[in-house]
C-alpha positions as CSV (number, residue, x, y, z in Angstrom):
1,X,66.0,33.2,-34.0
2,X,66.6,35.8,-30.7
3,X,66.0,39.7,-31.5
4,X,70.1,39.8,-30.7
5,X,70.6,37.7,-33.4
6,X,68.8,39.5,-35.8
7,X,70.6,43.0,-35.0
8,X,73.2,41.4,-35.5
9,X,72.0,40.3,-39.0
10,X,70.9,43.8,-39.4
11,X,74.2,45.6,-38.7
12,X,76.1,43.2,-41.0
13,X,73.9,43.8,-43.5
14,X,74.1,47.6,-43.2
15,X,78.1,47.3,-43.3
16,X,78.4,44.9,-45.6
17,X,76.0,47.6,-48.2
18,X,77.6,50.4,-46.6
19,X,81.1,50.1,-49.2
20,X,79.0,49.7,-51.9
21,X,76.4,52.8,-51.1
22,X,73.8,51.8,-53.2
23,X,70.5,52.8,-51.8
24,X,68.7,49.9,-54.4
25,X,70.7,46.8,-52.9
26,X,70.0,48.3,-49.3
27,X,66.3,48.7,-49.6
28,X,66.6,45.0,-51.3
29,X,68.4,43.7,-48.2
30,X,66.5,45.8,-45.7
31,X,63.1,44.1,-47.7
32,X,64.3,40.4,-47.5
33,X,65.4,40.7,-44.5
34,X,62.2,42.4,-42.6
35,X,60.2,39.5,-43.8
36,X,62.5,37.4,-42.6
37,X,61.9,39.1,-39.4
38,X,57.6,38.9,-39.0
39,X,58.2,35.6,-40.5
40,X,60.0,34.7,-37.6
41,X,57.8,36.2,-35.3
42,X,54.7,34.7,-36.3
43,X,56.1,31.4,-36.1
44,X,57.1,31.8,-32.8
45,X,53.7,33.2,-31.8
46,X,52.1,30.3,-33.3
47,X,54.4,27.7,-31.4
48,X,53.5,29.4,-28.0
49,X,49.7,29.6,-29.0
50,X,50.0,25.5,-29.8
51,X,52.1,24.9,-27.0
C-alpha cells in the first residue's frame, strides 16, 4: 500500500463523513484507519529487514 494510496483513502474517508458531520463516526474511521496505516508500515519494514 503507497502513502498516495492511503491519502487517497484518507480524503475519501473525510468526504464521505463530511455529509454526515458526526465527529463519533469520524474519530471511528480516522481510528481504523491509522492502524491500518502503522500496520502497513511495519510490515513493510519487516519485509525489507528479511529481504
Amino acid at each position: 500500500m503507497t502513502a498516495s494510496l492511503i491519502r487517497a483513502e484518507l480524503f475519501g474517508i473525510a468526504v464521505a463523513f463530511n455529509g454526515r458531520s458526526s465527529s463519533a463516526l469520524f474519530a471511528h474511521g480516522f481510528k481504523i484507519l491509522f492502524k491500518h496505516y502503522f500496520i502497513t508500515e511495519n510490515m513493510k519494514e519487516a519485509g525489507e529487514n528479511m529481504s
